[in-house]
N, C-alpha and C positions, 0 to 999 in steps of 0.2 A: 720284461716279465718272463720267467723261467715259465718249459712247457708243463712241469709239473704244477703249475699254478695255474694255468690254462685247462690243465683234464679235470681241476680242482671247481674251478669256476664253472665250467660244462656240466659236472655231474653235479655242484650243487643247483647249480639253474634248473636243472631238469628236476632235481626234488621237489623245490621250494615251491610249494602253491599250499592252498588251504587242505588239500588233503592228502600232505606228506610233512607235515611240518614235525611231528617224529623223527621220518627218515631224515629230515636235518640236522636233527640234533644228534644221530648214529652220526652222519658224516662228520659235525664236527669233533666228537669227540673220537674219530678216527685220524685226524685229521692234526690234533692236538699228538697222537705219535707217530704221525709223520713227520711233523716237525724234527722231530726232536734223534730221528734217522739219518744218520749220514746217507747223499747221493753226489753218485759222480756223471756230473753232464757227459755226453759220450759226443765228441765232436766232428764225429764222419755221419752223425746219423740223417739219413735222407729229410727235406724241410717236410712238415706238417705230418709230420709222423712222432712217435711219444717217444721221449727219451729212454735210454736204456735205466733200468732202475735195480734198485736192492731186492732180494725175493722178501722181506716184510713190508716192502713198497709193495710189491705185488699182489701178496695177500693181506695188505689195509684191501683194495682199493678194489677188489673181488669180493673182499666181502662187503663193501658197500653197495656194489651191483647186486650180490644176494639179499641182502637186505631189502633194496630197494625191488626187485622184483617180486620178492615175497610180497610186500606191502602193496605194492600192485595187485599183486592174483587175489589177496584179501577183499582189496576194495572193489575190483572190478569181477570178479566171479565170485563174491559173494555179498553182492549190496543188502546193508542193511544190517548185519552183523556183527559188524564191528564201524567205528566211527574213527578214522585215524588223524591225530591234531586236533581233537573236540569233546565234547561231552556225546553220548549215541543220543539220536534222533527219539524224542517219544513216542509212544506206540500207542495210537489208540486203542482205546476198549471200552465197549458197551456199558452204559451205564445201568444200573442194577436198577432192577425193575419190582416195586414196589408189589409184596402180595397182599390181593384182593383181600377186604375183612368180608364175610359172609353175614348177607342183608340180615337183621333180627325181623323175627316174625311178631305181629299186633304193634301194637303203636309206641315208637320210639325212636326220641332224637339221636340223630347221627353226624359224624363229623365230616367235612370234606375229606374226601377221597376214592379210592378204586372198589368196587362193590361187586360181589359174585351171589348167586341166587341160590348157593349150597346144594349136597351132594343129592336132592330129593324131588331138583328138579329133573325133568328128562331131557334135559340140554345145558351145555356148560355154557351160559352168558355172563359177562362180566363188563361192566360200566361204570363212568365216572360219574359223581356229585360234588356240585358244589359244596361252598355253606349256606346252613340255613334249610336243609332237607330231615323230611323224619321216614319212620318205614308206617307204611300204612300196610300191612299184608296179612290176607285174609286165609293163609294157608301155606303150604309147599306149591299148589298147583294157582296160584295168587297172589302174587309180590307183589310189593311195590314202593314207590316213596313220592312222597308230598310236599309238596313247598306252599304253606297259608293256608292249605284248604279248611275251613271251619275256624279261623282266626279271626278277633275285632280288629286287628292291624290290616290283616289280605280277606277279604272274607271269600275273594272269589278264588287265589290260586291256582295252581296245576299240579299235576300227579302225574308220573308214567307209573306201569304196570305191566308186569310181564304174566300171561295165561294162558292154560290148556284150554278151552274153550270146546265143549263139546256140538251144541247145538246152538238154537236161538228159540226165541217164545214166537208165538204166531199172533198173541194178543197180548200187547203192553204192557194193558192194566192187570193181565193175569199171569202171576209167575208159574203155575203150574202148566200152563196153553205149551209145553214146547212141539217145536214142529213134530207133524208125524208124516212121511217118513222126516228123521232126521236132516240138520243138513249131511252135506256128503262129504268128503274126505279133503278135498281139494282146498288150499287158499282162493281161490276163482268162487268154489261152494258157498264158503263162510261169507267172504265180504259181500258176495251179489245179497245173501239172505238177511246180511243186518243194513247194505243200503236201502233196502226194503222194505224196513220196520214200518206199518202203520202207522201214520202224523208225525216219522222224522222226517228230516231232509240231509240229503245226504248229496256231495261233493261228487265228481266224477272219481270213479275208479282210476290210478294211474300204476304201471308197473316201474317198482324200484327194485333198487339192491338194500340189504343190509349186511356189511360186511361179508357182502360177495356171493349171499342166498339170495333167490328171488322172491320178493315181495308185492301188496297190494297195497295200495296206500288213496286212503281219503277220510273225511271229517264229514259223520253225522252231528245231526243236532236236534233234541228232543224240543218237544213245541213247549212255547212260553206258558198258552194254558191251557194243560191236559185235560181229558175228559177225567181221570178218576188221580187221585191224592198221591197214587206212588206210580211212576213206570219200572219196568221189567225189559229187560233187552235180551241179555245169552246167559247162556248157562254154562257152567265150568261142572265137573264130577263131585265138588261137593254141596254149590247152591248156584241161585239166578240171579245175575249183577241186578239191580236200581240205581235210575241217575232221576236226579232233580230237573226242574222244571227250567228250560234253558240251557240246558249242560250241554258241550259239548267235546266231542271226543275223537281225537286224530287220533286214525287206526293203521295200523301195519297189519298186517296177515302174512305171518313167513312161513316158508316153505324148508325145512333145515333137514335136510336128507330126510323127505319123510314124515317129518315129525313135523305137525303144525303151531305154532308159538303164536298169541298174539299178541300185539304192543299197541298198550292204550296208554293216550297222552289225554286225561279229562280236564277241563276247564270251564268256567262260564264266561259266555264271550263279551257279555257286558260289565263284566270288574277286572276280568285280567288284563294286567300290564304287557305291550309288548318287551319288557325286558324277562318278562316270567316265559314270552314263547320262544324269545330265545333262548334262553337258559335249557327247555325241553330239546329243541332241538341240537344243543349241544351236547345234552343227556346220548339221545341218537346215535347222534354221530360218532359216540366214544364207544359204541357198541361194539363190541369181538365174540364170537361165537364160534364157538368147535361143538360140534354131532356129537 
């Protein structure tokens, strides 16, 4: 085997791998006018040393080392740019992010999906729903939505509800009774004053997060049978909620730079299904909230 067939076999060796197979195909088709060049073996030349050659020998076989070195510095000083012998690598990228439709206010079916509480609340919240939810909302400062509540198929259901909540009543049976002084400004204020409520029962207070605000969290529950036909619990700036006899209601008390939100999940605890308290709680958890 002549040593030009040997510097042949060397330099293709060294290209040939998954990420030169380009530069193979440069050498062969340099390689195709080598051929075809007259050379004269040179017979004094020292063993294991190259023969002496033609200068278009010389400049095939430079510029395959150009070649190949360029194709180097590409792949290795700039990974990721180019893909040499291949199709380029895909690239991932974030998947587009579905915008929120904004809850309807008074009562109205809704479709699964992402739901924002529009430009009138004073906090941008935005949450998933299932199917099967409608909006129950009693205002800008009182959203909400409903899965069955007042249906012959669910008669008990669940609701969450997002509200400004000013105070609370001091007498149940009276919506006008609100405390005087008010409650105070604090999440700690609000929740101590509605576990408090005259003839409910209420859950220990526990401290959560909701998407990373700090919160109060626990479930009153209005007595089965009241002393008078309607209860009265808090009061938001434009009226004073009433829940039924039994109702009960996990509460969040959030704290959102400031600004006090709260989240009521109501239900009656003798008709609701636990797939209706999960469903709430996954309402929850899909909670995001920016000041």
């Amino acid at each position: 085997m002549s040593t030009d067939r040997d510097t042949t076999r060397i330099v293709r060796s060294w290209l040939r791998s998954d990420e030169h197979e380009s530069a193979d195909r440069v050498l062969d088709a340099v390689l195709d006018q080598l051929d075809t060049t007259p050379q004269r073996r040179s017979t004094w030349w020292p063993a294991r040393r190259f023969p002496h050659m033609n200068t278009t020998a010389k400049l095939a076989l430079g510029a395959v080392a150009v070649v190949a070195i360029a194709l180097l510095g590409i792949r290795f000083l700039a990974p990721g740019s180019l893909s040499v012998g291949g199709d380029p690598e895909p690239t991932a990228t974030n998947s587009p992010t579905a915008t929120p439709s904004e809850i309807p206010l008074g009562e109205r079916s809704m479709d699964a999906g992402r739901y924002w509480l529009g430009p009138d609340f004073p906090v941008e919240i935005t949450f998933d729903l299932p199917a099967g939810w409608s909006s129950c909302s009693n205002g800008v400062l009182e959203q909400g939505a409903c899965r069955g509540i007042g249906t012959t198929d669910a008669p008990g259901g669940v609701g969450v509800g997002f509200l400004i909540v000013d105070t609370v009543v001091a007498d149940p049976c009276d919506a006008t009774s609100l405390l005087d002084p008010p409650v105070g400004p604090s999440i700690d204020d609000l929740a101590t004053a509605i576990a408090n409520l005259p003839g409910f029962e209420a859950t220990p207070v526990e401290d959560v997060s909701i998407d990373g605000f700090d919160a109060k969290r626990f479930t009153i529950t209005a007595p089965e049978d009241p002393a008078c036909d309607t209860l009265f619990t808090w009061a938001t700036p434009t009226r004073t909620n009433g829940v039924g006899p039994g109702e009960a209601n996990l509460i969040h008390a959030i704290d959102v730079d400031g600004v006090r939100v709260m989240l009521t999940s109501a239900y009656f605890g003798s008709q609701v299904s636990e797939q209706d308290l999960s469903l709430v709680e996954e309402v929850i958890a899909s909670i995001r909230i920016e000041p």
